[in-house]
C-alpha positions as CSV (number, residue, x, y, z in Angstrom):
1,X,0.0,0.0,0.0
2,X,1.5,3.4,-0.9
3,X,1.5,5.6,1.8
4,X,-1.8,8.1,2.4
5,X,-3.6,5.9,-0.2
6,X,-6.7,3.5,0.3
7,X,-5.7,-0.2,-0.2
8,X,-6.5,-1.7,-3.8
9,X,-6.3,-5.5,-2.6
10,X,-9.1,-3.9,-0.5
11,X,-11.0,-2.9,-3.9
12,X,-10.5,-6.2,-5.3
13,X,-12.1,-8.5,-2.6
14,X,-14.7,-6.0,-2.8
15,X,-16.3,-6.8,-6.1
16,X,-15.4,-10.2,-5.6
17,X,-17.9,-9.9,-3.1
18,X,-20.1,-7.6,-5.4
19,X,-19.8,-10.5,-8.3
20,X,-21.1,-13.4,-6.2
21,X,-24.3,-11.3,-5.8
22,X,-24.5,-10.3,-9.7
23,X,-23.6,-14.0,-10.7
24,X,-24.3,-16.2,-8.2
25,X,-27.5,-14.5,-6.3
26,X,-25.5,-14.4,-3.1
27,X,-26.2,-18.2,-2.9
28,X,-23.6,-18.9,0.0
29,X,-23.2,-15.2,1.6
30,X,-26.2,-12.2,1.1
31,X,-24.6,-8.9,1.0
32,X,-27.3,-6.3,0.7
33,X,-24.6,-3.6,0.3
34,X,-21.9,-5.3,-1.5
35,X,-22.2,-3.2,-5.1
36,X,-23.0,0.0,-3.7
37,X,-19.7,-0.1,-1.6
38,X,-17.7,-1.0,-4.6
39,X,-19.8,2.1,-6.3
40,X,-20.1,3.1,-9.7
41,X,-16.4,3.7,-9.7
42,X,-15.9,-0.4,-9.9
43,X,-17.4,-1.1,-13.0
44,X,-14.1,-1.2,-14.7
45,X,-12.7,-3.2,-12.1
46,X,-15.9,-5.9,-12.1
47,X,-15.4,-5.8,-16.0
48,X,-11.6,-7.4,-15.2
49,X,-12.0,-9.5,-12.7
50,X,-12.5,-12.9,-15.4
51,X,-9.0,-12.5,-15.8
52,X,-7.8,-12.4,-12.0
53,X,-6.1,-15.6,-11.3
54,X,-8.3,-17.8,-9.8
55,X,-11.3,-15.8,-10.6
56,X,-14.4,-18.4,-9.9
57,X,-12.5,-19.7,-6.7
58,X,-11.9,-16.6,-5.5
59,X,-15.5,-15.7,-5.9
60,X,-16.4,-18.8,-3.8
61,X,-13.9,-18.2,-1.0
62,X,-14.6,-14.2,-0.6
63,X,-17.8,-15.7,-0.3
64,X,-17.7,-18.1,1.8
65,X,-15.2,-16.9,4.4
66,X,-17.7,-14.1,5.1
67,X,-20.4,-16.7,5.5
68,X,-18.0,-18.7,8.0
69,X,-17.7,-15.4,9.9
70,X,-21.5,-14.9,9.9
71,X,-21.9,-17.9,11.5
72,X,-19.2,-18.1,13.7
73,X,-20.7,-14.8,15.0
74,X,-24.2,-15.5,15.6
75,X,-23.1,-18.4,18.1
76,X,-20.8,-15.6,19.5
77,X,-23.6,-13.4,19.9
78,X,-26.3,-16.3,21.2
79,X,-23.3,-16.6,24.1
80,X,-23.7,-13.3,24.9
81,X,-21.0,-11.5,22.7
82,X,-21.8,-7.6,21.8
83,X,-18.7,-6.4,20.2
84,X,-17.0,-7.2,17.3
85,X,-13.3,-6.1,16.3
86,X,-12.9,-6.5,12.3
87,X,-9.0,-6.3,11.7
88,X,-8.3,-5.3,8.6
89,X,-11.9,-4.1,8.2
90,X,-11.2,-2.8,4.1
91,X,-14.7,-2.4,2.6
92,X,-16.3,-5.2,4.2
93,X,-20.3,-4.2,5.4
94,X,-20.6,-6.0,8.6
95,X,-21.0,-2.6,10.2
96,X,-24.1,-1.7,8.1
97,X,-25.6,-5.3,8.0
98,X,-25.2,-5.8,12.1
99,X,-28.2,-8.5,12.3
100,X,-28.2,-8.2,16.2
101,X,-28.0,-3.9,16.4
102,X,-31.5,-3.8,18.7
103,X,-29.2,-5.9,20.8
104,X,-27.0,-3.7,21.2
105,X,-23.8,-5.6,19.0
106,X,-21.4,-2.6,18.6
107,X,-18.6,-2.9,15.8
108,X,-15.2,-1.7,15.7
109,X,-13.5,-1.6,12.4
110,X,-9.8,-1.6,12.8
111,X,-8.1,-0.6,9.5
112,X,-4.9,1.5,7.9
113,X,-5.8,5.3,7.9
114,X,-5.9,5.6,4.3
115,X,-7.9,3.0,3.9
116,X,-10.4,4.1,6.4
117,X,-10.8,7.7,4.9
118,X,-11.6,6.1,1.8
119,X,-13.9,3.6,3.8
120,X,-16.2,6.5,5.5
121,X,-16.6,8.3,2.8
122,X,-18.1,5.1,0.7
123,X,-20.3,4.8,3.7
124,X,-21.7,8.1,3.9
125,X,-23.4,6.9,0.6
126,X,-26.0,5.2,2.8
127,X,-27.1,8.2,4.8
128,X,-25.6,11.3,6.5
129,X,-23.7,9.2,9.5
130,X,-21.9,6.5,10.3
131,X,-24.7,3.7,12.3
132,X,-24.2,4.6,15.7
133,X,-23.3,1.1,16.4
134,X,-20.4,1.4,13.9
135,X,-17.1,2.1,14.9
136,X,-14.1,3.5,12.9
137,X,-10.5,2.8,14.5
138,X,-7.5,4.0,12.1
139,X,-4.7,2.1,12.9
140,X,-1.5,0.9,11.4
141,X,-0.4,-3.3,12.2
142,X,2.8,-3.4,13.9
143,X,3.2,0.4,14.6
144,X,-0.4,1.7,16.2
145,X,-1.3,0.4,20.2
146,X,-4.5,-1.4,18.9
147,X,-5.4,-1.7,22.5
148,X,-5.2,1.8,23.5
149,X,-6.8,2.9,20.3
150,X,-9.6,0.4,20.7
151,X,-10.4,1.3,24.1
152,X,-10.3,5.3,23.1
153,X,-13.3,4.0,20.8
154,X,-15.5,2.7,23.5
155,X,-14.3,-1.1,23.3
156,X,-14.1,-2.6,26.7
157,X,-11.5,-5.6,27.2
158,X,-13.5,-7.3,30.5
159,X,-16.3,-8.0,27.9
160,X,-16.6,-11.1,25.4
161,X,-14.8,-10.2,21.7
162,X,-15.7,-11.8,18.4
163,X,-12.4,-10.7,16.4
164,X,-12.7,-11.1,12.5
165,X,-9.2,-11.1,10.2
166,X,-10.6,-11.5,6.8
167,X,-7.7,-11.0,4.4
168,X,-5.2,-9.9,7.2
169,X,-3.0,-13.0,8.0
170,X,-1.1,-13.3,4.8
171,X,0.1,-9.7,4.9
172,X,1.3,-9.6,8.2
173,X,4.9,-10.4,9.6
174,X,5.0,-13.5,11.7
175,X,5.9,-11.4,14.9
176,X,3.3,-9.0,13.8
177,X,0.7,-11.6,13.6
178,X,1.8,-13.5,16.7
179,X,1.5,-10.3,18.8
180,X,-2.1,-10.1,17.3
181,X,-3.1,-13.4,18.1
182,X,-1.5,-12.8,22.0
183,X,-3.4,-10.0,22.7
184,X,-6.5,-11.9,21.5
185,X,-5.8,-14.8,23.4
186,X,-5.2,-12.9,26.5
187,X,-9.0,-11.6,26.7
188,X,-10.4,-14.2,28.5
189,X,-14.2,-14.5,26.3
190,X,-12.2,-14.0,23.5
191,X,-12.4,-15.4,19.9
192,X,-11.1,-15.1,16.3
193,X,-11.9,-15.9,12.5
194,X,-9.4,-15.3,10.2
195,X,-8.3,-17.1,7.0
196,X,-4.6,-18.0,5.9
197,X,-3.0,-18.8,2.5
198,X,-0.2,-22.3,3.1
199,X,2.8,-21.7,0.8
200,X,3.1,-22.3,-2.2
201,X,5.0,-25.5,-2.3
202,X,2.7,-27.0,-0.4
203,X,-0.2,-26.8,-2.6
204,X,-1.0,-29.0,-5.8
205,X,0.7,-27.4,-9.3
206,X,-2.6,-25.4,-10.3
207,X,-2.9,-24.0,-6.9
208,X,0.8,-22.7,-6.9
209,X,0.6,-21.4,-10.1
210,X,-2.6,-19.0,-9.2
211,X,-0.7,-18.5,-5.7
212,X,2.2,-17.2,-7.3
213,X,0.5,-15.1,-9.6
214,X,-1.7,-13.2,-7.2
215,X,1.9,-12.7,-5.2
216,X,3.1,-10.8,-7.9
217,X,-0.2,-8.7,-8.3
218,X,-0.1,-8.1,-4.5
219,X,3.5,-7.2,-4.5
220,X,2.9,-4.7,-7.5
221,X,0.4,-2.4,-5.7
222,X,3.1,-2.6,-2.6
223,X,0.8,-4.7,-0.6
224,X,3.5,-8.0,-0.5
225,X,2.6,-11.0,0.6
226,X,4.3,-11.9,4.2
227,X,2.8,-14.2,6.1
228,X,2.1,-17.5,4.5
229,X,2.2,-20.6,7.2
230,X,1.3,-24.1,7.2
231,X,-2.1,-25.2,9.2
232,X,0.0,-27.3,12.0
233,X,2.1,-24.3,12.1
234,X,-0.7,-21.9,12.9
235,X,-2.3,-24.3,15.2
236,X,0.8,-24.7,17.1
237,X,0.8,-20.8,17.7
238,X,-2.7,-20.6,19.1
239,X,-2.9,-23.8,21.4
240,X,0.6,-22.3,22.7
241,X,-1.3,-19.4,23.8
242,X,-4.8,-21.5,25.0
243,X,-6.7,-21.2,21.8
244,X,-7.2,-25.0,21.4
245,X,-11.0,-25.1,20.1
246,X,-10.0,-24.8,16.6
247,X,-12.1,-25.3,13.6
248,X,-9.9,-25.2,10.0
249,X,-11.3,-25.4,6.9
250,X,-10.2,-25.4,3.5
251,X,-12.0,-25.2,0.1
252,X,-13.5,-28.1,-0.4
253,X,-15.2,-28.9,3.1
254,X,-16.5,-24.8,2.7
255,X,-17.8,-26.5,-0.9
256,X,-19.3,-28.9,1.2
257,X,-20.6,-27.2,4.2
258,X,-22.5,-24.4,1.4
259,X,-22.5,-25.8,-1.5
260,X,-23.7,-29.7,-0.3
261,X,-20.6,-30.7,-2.4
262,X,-19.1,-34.0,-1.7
263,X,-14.7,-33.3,-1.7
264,X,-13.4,-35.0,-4.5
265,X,-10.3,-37.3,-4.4
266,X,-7.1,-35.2,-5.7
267,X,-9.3,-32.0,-5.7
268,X,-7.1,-29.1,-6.3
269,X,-5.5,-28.0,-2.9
270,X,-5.3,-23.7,-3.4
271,X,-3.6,-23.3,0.2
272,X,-7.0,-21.1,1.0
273,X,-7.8,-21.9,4.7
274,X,-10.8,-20.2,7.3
275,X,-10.4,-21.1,10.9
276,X,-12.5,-20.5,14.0
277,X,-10.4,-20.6,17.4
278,X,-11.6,-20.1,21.0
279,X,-10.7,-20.5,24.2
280,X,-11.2,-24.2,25.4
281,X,-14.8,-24.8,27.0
């Protein structure tokens, strides 16, 4: 990301989202508000998108790692979670769908400055304010106190968090992202969904080949790549700090869980994983 400008991986995920609702009718994951965030300024961008590496299982995964999230929340919230800390927030519309506002479910968007401006003023599209259960938290990973600016927001560490890192893992250093994951497992009614990219040699010939390509795209519009790690790696890190109640899945158990799609033998392995971790019950 160049400095003082929105990011454009941010764009991109963006009408991915906005494309499953034009060509799939939001079948795994409803987003109301999906195209008019993109704006009419994305049209070019939706016109290009067939030739983004990947393109059709992208649109799944955007798809269904939002839906995962969705889900994973409502149990949050039937616990008796009302906050939710979006890491990474980009133009995701949790904070204008918020299913449980009468509730009182108050969410705080954590993302780069930049990003944020551009974010808020794409949002003032639906009406003259932000929803008062909406929360805005500029903030740069591995430089900003995420805690301090969090609580300055209204967020209160002695109550239950649902944390959601959609699209946050793989640009992260690992110290970065270990110092994430600490302060989220030291919250005591805390948990996390996130999803994580394996590395490229790990993965079958046509998922390295789209994995390396979307490197390069990423590393063009200075928004590298970083933090690639193996699932028994990243499981390794959160049992070590007591998030053992893990749930990983990759792309063809989502197909599965959303799609009723029974995995294939020597499916295609794209490295594409969403997790759920807790705190043990």
């Amino acid at each position: 990301m160049e400095h003082g400008t929105p990011s454009s991986t941010a764009l991109v995920v963006a009408a991915l989202r906005a494309a499953h609702q034009t060509h799939d009718d939001g079948r795994v994951f409803r987003d109301p508000y999906a195209e008019d965030m993109l704006g009419p300024e994305g049209a070019p961008l939706m016109m290009g998108l067939p030739i983004v590496p990947g393109y059709r299982m992208m649109r799944f995964f955007m798809a269904a790692r939002s839906r995962y999230a969705d889900d994973a929340l409502a149990e949050a919230v039937s616990r008796g979670c009302r906050q939710v800390v979006v890491l990474g927030a980009g133009l995701d519309t949790l904070g204008l769908r918020n299913p449980y506002r009468a509730i009182g479910l108050h969410v705080f968007e954590v993302d780069h400055p930049a990003t944020q401006a551009d974010k808020r003023r794409r949002l003032l599209r639906f009406g003259p304010r932000l929803p008062t259960s909406l929360s805005l938290v500029p903030a740069v990973f591995g430089e900003s106190d995420i805690v301090a600016e969090l609580a300055a927001a209204g967020w209160r560490a002695d109550k239950p968090t649902f944390f959601q890192m959609l699209g946050v893992v793989v640009y992260l250093p690992a110290a970065t992202r270990q110092a994430l994951f600490a302060f989220i497992a030291d919250l005591p009614a805390s948990e996390v969904v996130l999803d994580y990219t394996t590395p490229p040699e790990s993965q079958s010939p046509e998922g390295r080949t789209i994995t390396v390509a979307q490197m390069a795209e990423a590393a063009k519009v200075g928004e590298p790549w970083l933090g690639l790690i193996a699932p028994a790696a990243l499981a390794r890190e959160f049992a070590d700090l007591g998030l053992s109640d893990i749930e990983d899945l990759d792309i063809p158990r989502l197909r599965q869980r959303y799609l009723d799609e029974r995995p294939s033998e020597g499916a295609a392995d794209f490295g594409l994983h969403v997790l759920h971790a807790q705190h043990q019950a």
